[in-house]
N, C-alpha and C positions, 0 to 999 in steps of 0.2 A: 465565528466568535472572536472576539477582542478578549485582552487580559484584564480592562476594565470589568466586563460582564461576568470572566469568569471567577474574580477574585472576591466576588460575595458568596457563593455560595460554597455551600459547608463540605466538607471532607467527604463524604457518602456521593454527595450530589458529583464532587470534582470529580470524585474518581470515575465515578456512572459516565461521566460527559470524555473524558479523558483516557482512562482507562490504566490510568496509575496514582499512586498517591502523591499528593500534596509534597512531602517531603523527598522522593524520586525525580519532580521535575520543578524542584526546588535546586537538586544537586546536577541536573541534567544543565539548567541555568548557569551554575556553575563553571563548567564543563565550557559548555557553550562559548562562555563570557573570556577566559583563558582560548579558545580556538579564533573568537576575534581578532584577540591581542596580537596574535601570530600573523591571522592576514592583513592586518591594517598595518604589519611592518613593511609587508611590501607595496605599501600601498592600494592606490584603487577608492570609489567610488563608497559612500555611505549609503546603504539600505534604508529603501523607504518604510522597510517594518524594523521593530525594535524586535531585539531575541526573543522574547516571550513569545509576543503573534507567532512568529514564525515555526517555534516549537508547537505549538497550540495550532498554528495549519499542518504541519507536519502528523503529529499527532491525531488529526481529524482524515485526513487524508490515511494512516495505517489503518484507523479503525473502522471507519465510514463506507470505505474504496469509494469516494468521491473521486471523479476525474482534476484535473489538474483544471478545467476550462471552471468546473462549479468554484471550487476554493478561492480560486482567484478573481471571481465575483463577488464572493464574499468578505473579499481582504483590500477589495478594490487594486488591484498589482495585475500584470501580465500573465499569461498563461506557465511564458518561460521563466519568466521571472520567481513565481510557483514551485515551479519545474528544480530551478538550480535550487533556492533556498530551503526546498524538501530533501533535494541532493545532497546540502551541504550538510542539512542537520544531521541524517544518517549516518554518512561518511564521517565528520567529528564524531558522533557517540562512539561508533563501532571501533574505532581508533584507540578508544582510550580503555587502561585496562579496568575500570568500572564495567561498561556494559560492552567489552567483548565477547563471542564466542567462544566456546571454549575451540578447538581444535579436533579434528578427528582420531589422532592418534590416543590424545587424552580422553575421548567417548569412547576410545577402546579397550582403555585399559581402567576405565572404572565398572565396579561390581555394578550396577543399574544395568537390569534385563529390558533392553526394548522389546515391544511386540508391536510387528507389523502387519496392515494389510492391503493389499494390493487392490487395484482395481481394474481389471481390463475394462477399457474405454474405447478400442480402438471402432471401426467403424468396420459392419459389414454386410453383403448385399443381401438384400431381401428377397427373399426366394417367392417367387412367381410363378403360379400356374402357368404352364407350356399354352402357346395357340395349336389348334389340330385342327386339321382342314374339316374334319364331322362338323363342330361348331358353327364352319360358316354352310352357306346353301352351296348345294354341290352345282347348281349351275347358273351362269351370269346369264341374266336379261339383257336384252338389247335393249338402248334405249332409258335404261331408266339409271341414274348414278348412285 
């Protein structure tokens, strides 16, 4: 999806497609647009998508679990190329203290009771009837295999 396509349709539909609101990656752009500024001091090479696409593959690629090889089909870019520019978008957001994580020490020390549950997954053998010599014929033919 391009940011042409996706800027007709309406708030309900953006969000269904996206998975956030209009005004979220409106400020995410933002963000975005400020983390440019910074790499283009050190110079380097202009991207072939603009910010938008690239949040909007980003964004397709959390929600989708699209591989890195489909998206970049669809974006007409490189597999790797994909690859960093999904990198980047993350690492920028996660950076900034709008959409950081809070920290663990700080999930420890707020009243919110988590409940968890586990899942044993691990992998184990399959129990199989024994061979016992009754089952085969107690004596070998000559001659025949």
């Amino acid at each position: 999806m391009k940011l042409k396509a996706v800027e007709i349709l309406d708030k309900e539909k953006f969000r269904r497609l996206t998975g956030i609101k209009r005004t979220t990656f409106n400020r995410m752009i933002e963000i975005l647009r400020e983390a440019t500024q910074l790499k283009k001091k050190k110079g380097g090479r202009n991207t072939k998508l603009c910010i938008e696409d690239m949040l909007l593959m980003t964004l397709e690629y959390l929600k989708e679990y699209r591989t890195y090889f489909h998206i970049s089909q669809s974006y007409g870019v490189s597999e790797s190329t994909a690859y960093k520019a999904v990198r980047w978008i993350e690492d920028s957001l996660i950076k900034h203290p709008d959409f950081a994580l809070p920290g663990r020490k700080e999930l420890l020390k707020s009243d919110v009771k988590y409940e968890m549950v586990l899942v044993d997954a691990t992998e184990s053998p399959i129990e199989r009837p024994k061979k016992s010599k009754s089952i085969f014929t107690p004596v070998k033919r000559k001659g025949i295999l």
